[in-house]
Backbone as numpy.savetxt, mean C-alpha at the origin, in Angstrom:
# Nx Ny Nz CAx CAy CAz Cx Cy Cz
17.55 -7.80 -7.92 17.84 -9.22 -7.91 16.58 -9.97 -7.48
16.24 -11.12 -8.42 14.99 -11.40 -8.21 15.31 -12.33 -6.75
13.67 -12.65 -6.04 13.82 -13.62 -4.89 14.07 -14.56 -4.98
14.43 -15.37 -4.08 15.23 -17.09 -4.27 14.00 -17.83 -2.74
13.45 -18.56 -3.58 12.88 -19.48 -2.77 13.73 -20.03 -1.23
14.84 -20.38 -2.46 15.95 -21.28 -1.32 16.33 -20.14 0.28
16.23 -19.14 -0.45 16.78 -17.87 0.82 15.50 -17.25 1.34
14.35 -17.83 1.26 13.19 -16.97 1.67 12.48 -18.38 2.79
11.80 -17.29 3.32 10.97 -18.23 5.29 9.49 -17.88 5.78
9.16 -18.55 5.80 7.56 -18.02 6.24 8.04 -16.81 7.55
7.58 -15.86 7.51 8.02 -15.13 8.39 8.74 -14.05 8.57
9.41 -14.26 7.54 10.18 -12.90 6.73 9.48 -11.99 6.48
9.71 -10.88 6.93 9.82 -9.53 6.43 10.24 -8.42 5.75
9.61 -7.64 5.37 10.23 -6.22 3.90 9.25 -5.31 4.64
10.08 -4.48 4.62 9.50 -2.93 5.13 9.89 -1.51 4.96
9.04 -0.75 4.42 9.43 0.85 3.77 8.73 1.71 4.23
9.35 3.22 4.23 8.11 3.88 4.28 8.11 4.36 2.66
6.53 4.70 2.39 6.62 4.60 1.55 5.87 6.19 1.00
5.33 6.79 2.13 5.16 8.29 2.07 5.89 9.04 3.37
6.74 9.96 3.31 7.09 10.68 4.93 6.28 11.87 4.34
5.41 12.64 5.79 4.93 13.92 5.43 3.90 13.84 4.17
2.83 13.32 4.33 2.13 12.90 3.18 1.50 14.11 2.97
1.49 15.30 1.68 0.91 16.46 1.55 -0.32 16.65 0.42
-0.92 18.26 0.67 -1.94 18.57 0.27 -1.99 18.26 -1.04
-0.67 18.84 -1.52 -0.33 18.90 -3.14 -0.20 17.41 -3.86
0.46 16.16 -2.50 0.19 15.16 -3.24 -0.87 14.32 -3.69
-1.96 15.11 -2.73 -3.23 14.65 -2.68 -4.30 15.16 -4.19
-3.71 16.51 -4.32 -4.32 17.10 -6.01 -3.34 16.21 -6.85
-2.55 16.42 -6.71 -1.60 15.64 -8.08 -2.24 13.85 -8.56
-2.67 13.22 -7.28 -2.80 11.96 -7.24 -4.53 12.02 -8.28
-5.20 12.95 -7.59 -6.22 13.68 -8.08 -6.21 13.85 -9.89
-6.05 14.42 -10.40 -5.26 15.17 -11.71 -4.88 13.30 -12.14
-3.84 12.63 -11.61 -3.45 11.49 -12.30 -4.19 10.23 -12.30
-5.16 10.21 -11.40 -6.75 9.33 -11.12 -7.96 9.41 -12.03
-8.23 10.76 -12.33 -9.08 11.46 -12.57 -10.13 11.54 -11.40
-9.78 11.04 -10.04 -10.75 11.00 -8.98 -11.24 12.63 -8.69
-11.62 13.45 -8.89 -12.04 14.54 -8.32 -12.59 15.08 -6.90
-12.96 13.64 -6.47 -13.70 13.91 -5.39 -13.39 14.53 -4.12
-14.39 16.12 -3.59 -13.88 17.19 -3.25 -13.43 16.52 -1.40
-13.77 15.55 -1.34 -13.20 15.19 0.23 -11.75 15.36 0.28
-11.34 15.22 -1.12 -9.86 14.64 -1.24 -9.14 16.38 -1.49
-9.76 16.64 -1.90 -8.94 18.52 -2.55 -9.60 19.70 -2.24
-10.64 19.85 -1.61 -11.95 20.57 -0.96 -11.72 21.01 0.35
-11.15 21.73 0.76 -10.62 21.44 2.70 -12.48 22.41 2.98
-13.14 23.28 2.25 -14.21 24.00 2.69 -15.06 23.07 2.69
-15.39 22.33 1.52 -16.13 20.78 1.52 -15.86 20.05 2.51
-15.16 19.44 2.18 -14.61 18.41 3.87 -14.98 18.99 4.54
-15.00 19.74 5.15 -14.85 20.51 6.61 -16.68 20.84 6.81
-16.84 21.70 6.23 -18.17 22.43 6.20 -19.31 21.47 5.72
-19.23 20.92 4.77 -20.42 20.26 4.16 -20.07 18.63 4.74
-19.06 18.02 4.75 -19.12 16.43 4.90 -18.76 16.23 6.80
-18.03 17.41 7.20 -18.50 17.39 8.61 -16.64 16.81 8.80
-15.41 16.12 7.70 -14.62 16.05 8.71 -13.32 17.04 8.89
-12.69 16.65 9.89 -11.36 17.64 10.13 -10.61 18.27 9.09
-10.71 17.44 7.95 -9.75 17.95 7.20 -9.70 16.61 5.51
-9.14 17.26 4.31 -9.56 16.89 3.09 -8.66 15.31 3.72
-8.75 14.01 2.87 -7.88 13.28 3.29 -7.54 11.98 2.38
-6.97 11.77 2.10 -6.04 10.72 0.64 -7.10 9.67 0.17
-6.96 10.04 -1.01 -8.13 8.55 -1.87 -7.37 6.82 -1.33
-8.35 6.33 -1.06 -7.95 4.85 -0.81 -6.66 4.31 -2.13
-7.41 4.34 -3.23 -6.44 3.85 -4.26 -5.18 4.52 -4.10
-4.49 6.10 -3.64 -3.27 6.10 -3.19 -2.91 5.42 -2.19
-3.67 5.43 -1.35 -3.15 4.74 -0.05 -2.53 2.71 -0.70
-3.65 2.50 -1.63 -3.38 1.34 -1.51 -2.06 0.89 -3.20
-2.19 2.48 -3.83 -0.64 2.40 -4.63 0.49 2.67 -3.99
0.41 3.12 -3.16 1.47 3.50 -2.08 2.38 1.89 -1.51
1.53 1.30 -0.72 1.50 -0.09 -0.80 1.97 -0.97 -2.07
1.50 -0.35 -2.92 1.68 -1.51 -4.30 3.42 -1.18 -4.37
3.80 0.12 -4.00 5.10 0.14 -4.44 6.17 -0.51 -3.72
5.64 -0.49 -2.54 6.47 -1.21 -1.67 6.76 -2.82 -1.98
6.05 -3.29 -2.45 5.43 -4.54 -2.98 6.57 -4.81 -3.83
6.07 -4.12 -5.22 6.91 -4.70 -6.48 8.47 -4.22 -6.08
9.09 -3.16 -5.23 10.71 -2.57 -4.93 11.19 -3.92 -4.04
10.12 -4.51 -3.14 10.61 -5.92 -2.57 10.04 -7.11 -3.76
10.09 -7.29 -4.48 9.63 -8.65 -5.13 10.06 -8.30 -6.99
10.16 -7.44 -7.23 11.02 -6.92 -8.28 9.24 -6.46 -9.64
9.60 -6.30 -10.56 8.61 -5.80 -11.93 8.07 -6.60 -12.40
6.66 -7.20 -12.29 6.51 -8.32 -13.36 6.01 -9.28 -12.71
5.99 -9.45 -11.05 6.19 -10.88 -10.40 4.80 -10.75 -9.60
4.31 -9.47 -9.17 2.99 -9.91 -9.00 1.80 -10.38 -9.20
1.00 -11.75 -8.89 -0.29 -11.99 -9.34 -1.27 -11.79 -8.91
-1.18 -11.49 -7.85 -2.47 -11.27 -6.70 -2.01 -9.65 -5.88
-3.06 -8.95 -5.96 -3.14 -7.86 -4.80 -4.42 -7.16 -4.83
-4.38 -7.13 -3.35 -5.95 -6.67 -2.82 -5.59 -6.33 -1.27
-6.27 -5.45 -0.75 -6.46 -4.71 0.23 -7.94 -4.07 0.78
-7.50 -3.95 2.08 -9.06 -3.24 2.55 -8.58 -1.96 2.91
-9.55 -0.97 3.32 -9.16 0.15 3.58 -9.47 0.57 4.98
-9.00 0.29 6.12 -9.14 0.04 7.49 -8.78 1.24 8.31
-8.61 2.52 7.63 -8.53 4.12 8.47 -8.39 4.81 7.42
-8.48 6.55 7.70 -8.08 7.46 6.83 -6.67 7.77 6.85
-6.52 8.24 5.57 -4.58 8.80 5.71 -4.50 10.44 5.80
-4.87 10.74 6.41 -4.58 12.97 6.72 -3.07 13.16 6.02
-2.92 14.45 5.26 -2.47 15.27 5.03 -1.19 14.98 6.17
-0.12 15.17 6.16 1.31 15.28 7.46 1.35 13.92 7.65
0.63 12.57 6.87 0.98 11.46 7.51 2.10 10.41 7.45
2.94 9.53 7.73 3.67 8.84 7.37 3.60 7.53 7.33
3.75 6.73 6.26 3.10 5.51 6.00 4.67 4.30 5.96
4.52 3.13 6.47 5.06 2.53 6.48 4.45 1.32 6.28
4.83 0.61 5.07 4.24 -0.85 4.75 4.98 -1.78 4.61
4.45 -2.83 5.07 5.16 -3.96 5.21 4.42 -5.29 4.62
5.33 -6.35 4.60 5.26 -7.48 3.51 5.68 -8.42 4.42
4.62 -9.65 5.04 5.47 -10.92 5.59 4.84 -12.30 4.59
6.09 -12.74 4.37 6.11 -14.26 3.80 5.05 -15.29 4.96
3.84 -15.60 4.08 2.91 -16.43 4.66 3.28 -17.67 4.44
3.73 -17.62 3.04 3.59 -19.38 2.64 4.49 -19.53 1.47
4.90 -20.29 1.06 5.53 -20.34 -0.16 5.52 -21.64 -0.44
5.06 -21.73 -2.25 4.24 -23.14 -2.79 4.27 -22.95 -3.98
4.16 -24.01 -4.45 4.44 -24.33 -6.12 2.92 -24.60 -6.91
2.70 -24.26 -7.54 1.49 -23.98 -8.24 1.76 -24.30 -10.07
1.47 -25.36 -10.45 1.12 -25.58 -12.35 3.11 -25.34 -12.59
4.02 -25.75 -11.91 5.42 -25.62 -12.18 6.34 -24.27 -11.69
5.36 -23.21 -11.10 5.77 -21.80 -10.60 5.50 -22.04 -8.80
7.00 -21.15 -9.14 7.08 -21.21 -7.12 6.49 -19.88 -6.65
5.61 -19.77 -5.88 4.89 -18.44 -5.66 5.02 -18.75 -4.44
5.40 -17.24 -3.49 5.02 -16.73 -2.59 3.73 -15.91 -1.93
3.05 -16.03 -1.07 2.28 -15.97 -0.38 2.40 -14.68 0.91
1.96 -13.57 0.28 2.35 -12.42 1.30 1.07 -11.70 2.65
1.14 -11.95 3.55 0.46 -10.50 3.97 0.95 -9.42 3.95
0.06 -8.44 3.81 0.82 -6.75 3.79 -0.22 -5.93 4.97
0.32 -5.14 5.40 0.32 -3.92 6.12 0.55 -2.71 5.48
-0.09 -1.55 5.65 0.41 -0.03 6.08 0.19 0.02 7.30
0.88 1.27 7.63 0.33 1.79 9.44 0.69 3.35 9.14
0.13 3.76 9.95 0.50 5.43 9.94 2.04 5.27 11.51
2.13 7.10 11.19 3.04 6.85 12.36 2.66 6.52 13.51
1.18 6.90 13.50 0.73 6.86 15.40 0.62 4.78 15.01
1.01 4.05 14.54 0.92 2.78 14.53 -0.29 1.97 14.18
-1.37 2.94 13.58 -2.49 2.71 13.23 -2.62 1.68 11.66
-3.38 0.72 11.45 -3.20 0.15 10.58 -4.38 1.01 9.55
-3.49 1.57 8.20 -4.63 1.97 7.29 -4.60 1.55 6.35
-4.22 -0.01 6.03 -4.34 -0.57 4.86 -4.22 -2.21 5.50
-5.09 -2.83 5.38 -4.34 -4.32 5.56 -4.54 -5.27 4.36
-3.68 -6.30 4.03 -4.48 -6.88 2.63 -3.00 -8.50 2.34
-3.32 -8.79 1.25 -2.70 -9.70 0.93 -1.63 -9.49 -0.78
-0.78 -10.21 -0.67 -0.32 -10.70 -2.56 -0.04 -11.90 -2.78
0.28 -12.15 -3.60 0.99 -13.48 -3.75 1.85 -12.78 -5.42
3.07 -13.30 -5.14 4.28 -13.17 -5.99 5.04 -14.12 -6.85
5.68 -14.27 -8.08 6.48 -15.75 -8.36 8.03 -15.37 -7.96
8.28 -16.18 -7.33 10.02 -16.10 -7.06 10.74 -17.35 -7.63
12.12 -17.13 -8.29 12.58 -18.30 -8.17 13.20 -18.93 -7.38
13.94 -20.46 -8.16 13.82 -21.21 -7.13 15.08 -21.31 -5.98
């Protein structure tokens, strides 16, 4: 059901998780469907030995499709115009991601009512590893 201006508040919130237990295998698969190869991400001897960290650990662009899904399951198919993110921590292998969506603003633009989002991820330890913005059309 699409959003209704009339029922929406600066301040409002939407929130999912949107990976529990984030794994090795989802990290090749994401790999394989990217074409990203890069061995930080699927390499645990690389990572470890040659780049120096703990362990292989999730390409930004999952981290920040991960996010995207949360996005369009609260605002429905079709309605996003704007999305962008920074990439503000790593996501390890066992992690659990929870992202969230608050209503900044909501405004009418050329006859379309668009909403105005900040977004979040956080891991479980409450760490922010994604922060960023959207903007959405809802009706009225």
């Amino acid at each position: 059901m699409p959003l209704s201006a009339s029922k929406l508040h600066v301040g409002d919130t939407y929130e999912e998780v949107v990976v529990d237990d984030l794994t090795r295998t989802q990290l090749v698969m994401y790999a394989g469907a990217s074409g990203d190869y890069n061995p930080l991400h699927t390499d645990e001897i690389y990572t470890t030995e040659v780049a120096g960290y703990p362990t292989v650990f999730a390409h930004g662009m999952l981290t920040m499709g991960l996010t995207g899904k949360m996005l369009t399951n609260y605002v429905g198919d079709g309605r996003l115009t704007k999305f962008g993110v920074r990439f503000t921590n790593q996501v390890w292998p066992g992690d659990t991601l929870t992202a969230t969506a608050m209503v900044k603003e909501i405004n009418e633009t050329k006859g379309t009512l668009l909403m105005d989002l900040d977004v979040k991820t956080l891991n479980q330890k409450g760490e922010t590893v994604v922060s960023g913005y959207a903007t959405a059309k809802i009706d009225p």
